[in-house]
N, C-alpha and C positions, 0 to 999 in steps of 0.2 A: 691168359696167364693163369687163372683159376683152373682154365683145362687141366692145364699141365702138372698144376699143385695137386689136381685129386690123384694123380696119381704117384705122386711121393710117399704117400701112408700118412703116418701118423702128423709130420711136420707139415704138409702137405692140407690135412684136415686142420690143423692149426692156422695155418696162412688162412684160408678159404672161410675159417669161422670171424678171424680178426677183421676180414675184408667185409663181410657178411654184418660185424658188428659195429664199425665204421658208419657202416653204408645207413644200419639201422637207426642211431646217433645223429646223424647231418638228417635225416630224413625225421625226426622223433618219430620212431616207430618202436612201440613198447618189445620188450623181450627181455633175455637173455643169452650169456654167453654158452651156458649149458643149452639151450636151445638151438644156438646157434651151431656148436660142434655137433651136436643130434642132427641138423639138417644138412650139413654139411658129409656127414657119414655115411647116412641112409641114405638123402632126395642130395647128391651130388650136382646132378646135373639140373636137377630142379633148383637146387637152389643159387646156381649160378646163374640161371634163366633170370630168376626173380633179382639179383642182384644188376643185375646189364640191364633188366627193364627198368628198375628203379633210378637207375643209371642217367637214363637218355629219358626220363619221364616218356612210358609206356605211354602210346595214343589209345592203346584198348582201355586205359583207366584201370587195370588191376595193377595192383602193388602187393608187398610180402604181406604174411598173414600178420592182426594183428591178435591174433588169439593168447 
């Protein structure tokens, strides 16, 4: 679903940052929303890795950054 959203544009980066920010929230993983539209922008596909991993609790043990 996030595939699909990165390529709508701007709404599209919108979906994918709220989902991103969800994700962050149930998980307490510090950040923000400006951050999260930043990674959402740039690291597309990275950041939907990071969200499916966080997802299904990654067995390699990485999760989103908490920088």
């Amino acid at each position: 679903m996030c595939g699909i959203a990165s390529m709508l544009g701007p709404c599209g980066i919108y979906f994918m940052a709220r989902t991103r920010e969800a994700t962050r929230e149930r998980k307490g993983i510090e950040g923000s929303f400006l951050n999260d539209c930043l990674c959402s922008w740039f690291c597309a596909l990275c950041s939907i890795i990071q969200v499916a991993r966080e997802l299904e609790g990654s067995p390699m043990g990485q999760s989103m950054s908490r920088v």
